[in-house]
C-alpha positions, 0 to 999 in steps of 0.5 A: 683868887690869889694863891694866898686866899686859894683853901686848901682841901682835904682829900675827904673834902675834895672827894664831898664838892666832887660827889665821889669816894675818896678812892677816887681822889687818891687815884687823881693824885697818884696819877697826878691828874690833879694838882695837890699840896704835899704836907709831909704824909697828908695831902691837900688839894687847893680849891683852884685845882679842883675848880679848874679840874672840873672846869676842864672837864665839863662837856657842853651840851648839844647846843651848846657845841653846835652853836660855838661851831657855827659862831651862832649866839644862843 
């Protein structure tokens, strides 16, 4: 996905694809944990951003880690 097609979230948005408050999204971006669009007062957080959060934070299953470690195929 080019920057150019990358939609821009609300943080209401944002908070809904997470499945948390919106509080919670106002602390990612106060403590700059995410990366966001500053548009004077409002903000917005790209779709990339989010995929890329998540992504980063996605803990394998069991298996999942085991078999990387020992270079085992599922």
């Amino acid at each position: 996905m080019s920057s150019h097609d990358d939609r821009l979230l609300t943080v209401d948005e944002a908070a809904e694809r997470l499945g948390t408050g919106v509080r919670f999204v106002r602390r990612l971006i106060q403590e700059r944990r995410i990366r966001y669009v500053k548009l004077g007062k409002p903000v917005r957080i790209p779709e990339s951003a989010l995929a890329s959060y998540i992504a980063h934070r996605t803990v394998p299953a069991a298996h999942e880690a085991r078999d990387a470690r020992y270079g085992r195929a599922a």
